[in-house]
C-alpha positions in Angstrom: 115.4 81.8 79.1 118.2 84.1 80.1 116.3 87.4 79.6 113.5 85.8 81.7 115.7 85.1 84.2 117.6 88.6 84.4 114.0 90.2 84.6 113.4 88.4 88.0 116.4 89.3 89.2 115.7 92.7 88.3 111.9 92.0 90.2 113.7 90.4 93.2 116.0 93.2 93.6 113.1 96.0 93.4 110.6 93.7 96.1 113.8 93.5 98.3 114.3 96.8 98.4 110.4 97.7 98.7 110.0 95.4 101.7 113.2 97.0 103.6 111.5 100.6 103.0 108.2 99.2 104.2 109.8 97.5 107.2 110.9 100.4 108.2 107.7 102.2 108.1 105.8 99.4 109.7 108.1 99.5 113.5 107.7 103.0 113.2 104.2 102.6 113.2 104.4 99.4 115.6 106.7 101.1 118.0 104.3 103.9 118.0 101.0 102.0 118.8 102.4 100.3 121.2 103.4 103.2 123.0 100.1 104.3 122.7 98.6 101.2 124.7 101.2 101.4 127.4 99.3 104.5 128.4 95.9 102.9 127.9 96.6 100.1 129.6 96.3 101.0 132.9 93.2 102.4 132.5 91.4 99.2 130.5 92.8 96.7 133.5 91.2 99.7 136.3 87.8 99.2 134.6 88.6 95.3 134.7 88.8 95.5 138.2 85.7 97.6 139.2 83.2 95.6 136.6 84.4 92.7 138.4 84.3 93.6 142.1 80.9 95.1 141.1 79.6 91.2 139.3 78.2 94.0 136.9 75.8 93.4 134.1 77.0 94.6 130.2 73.9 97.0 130.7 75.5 98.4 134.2 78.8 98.5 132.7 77.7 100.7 129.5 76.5 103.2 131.7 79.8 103.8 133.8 81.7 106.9 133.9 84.8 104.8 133.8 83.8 103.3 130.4 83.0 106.3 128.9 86.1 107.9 130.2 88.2 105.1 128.3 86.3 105.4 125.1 87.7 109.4 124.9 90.9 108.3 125.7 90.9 105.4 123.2 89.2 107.9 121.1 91.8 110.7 121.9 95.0 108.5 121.4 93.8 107.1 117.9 92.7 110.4 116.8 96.3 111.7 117.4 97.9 107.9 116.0 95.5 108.7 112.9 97.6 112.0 112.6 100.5 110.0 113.2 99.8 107.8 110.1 99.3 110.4 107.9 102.5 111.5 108.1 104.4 108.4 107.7 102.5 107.8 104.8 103.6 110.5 102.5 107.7 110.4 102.9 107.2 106.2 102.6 105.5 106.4 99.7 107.8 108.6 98.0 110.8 106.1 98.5 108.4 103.7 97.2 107.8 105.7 94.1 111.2 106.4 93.4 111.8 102.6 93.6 109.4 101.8 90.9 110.4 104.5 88.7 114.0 102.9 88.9 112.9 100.0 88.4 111.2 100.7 85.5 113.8 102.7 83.8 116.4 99.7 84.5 114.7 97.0 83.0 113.9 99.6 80.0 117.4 100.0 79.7 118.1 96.4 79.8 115.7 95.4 77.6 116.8 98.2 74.9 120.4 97.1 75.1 121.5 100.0 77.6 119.9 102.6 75.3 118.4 106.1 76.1 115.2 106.0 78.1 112.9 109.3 79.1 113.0 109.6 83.1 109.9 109.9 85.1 109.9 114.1 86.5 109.7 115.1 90.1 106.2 116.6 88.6 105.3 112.9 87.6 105.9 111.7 90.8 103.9 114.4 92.7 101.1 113.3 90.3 101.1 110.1 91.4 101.4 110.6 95.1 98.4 113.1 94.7 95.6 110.9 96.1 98.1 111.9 99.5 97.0 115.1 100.1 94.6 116.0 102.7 90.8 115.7 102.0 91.8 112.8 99.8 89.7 109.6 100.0 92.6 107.9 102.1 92.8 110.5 104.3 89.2 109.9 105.3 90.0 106.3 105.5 92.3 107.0 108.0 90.1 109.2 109.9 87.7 106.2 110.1 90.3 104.6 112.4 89.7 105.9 115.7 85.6 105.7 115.6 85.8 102.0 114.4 88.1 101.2 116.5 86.9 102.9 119.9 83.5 101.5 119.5 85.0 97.4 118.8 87.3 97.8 121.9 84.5 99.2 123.7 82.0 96.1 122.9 84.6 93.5 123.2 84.1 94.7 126.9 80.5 94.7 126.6 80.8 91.8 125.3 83.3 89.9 128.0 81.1 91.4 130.8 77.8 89.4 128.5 79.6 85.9 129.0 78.5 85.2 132.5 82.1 84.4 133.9 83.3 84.4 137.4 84.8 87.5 138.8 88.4 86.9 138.5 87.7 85.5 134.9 86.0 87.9 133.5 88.3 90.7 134.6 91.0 88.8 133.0 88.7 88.0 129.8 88.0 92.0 129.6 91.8 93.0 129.5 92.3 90.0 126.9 89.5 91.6 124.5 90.0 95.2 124.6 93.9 94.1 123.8 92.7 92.2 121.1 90.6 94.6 119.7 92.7 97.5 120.2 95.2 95.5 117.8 93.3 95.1 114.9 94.0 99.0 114.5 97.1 98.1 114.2 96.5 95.6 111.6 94.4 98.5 109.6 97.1 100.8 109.6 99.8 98.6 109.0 97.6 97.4 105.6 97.1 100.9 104.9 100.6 101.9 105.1 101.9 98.9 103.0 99.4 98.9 99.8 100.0 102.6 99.7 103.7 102.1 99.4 103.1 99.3 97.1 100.5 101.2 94.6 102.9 104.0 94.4 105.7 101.9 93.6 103.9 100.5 90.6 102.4 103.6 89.5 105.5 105.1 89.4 106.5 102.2 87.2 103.9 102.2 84.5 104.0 106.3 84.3 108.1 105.9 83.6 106.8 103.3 80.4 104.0 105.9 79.6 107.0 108.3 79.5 108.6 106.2 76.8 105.5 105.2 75.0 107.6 105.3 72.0 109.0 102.3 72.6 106.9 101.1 75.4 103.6 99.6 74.2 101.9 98.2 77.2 103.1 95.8 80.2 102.7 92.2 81.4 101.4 91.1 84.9 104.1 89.7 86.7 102.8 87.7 90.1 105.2 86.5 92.9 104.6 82.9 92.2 107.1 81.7 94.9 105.6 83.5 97.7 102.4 82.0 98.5 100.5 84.4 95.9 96.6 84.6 96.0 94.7 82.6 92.8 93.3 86.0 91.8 97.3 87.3 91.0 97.9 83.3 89.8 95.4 83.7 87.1 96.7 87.4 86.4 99.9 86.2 86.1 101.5 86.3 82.6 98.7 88.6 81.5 99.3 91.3 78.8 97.9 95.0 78.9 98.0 98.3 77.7 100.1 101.5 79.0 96.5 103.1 80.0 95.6 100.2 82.3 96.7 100.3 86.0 97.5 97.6 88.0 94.5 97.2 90.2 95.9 94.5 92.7 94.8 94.1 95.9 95.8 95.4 99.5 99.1 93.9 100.2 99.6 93.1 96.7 103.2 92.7 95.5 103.2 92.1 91.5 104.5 93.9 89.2 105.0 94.9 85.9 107.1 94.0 83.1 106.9 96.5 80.1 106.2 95.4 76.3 109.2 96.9 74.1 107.7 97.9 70.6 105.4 95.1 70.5 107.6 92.5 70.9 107.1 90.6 74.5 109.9 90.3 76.7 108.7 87.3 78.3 107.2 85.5 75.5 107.5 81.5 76.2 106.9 82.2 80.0 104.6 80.0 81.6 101.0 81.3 82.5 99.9 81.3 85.9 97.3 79.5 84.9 100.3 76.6 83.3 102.1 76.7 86.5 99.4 76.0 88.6 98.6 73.4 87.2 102.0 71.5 87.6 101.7 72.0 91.3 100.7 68.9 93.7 97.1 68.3 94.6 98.1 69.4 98.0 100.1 72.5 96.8 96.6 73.5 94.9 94.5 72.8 97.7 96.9 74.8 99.9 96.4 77.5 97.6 93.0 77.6 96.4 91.6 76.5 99.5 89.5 73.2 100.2 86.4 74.4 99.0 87.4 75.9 95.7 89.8 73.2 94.9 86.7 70.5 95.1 84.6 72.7 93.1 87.3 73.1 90.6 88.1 70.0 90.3 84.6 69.1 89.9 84.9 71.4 86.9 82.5 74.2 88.4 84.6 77.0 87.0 88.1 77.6 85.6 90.7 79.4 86.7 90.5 82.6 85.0 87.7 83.0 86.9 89.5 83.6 90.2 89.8 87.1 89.6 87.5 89.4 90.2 87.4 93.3 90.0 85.9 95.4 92.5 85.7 99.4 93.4 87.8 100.5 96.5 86.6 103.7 97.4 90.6 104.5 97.5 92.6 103.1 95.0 89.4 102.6 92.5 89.1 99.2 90.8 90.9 96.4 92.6 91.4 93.0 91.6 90.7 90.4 94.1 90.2 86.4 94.5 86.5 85.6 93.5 84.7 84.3 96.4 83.4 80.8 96.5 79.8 81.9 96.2 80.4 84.1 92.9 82.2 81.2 91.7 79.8 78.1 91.9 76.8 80.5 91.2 75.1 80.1 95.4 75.3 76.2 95.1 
């Protein structure tokens, strides 16, 4: 199928470049937070050293003025990193944007035989990027960071001190749990940054077909088959909807969309997800579904166009996700 084929090259060239502009965001924001626990640092392995000189108990510890120094710095520096974010986000984004709308307008070009195709305004991307702005629901996401985080830092020491461990241990155990904890921030943000970049790019996409629905009629869910894709973007896979219909995939989701040219399918003959999953090795689908879903499937439980399953982000609004286990096999 040589059209098939020049559309994933088309989709491999777009994820390339959406990866390399998300790289680049995520060392900036690496490179920052690392920074900022160079200069907590010193004050976590201090605290280390006093709780275990002292053989204090979690209770005795909670009420030092050394603990609750830490927590308003932690507090302090995530605050400020939270600021940081915000304004990483916005300039990312918009590359990300642009990309999709490129995207979009070359494969409609492409799949019109080089023809004239409406391009998506400055205006239209602005609209997009609009659930940026301060006061937005991300934006209070992100101020969520330093509160959550602060207090699971803080109890990771509470919790070290609560193990009963020698002295020397326990100061070590301390410094290994606050640095633990303090880097799942970083894991927050990073998701953060990265499925914003991602929903804008294929926003950006569908609102370029919306601004040819004269020739554009609706889009086909196209899923990264070859890079260890979740069963919920499997089953999606192949998928036909219409122009009004977002695609709701989940944080760190990297499908995307293939438009529908006046009705006729660009990628009619493709195989499903749902096909190519099943011409996959038992261990491939086990590796995949995971080992508890793969016996109940294969003890005919449920099918797979059950493993997706929509959900409201407070965010991005309806998400589609993998269905748990549970949903799937009804609490057995």
């Amino acid at each position: 199928m040589p059209i098939l084929d020049d559309l994933l090259k088309f989709i491999e060239q777009y994820n390339a470049a959406l990866a390399k502009n998300e790289t680049k965001a995520a060392q900036r924001l690496a490179s920052a937070y690392q920074a900022m626990y160079r200069r907590i640092s010193p004050q976590i392995a201090a605290l280390a050293e006093q709780i275990a000189s002292g053989e204090l108990t979690a209770a005795e510890v909670r009420k030092l003025k050394s603990l609750a120094a830490l927590e308003n710095t932690i507090s302090d520096e995530l605050g400020a990193y939270s600021g940081y974010l915000r304004t990483e986000l916005g300039p990312a984004s918009l590359v990300a944007a642009n990309l999709g709308a490129s995207f979009a307008e070359s494969v409609m070009k492409y799949l019109t035989g080089g023809g004239d195709v409406t391009k998506l305004s400055g205006g239209g991307l602005d609209k997009i990027l609009a659930w940026l702005q301060p006061g937005s629901a991300l934006y209070e996401r992100i101020g969520q960071l330093s509160p959550f985080h602060t207090e699971q830092v803080v109890q990771s020491i509470l919790d070290a001190v609560g193990r009963g461990l020698g002295p020397r241990q326990v100061a070590a155990e301390i410094i290994s749990a606050a640095e633990g904890s303090f880097g799942g921030g970083l894991v927050d943000a990073l998701r953060m940054s990265r499925t914003a970049q991602l929903w804008a790019g294929r926003e950006a996409t569908r609102a370029n077909y919306i601004a040819n629905s004269d020739i554009i009629t609706g889009w086909i869910w196209i899923a990264d088959l070859g890079g260890n894709p979740c069963m919920s973007c499997v089953a999606q896979h192949g998928e036909r909807f219409d122009l009004d219909e977002i695609q709701d995939d989940h944080y760190n989701g990297r499908c995307t969309m293939i438009p529908e040219i006046q009705g006729q399918n660009p990628v009619e003959g493709m195989q499903s997800g749902v096909d190519w999953f099943g011409g996959l090795s038992e261990e491939q689908q086990q590796e995949l579904m995971g080992p508890g879903k793969y016996e109940a499937w294969k003890g005919g439980q449920f099918d797979l166009s059950q493993m997706t399953k929509t959900q409201e982000d407070a965010v991005y609004g309806s998400m589609k996700t993998e269905t748990p286990l549970q949903d799937l096999v009804g609490g057995e």
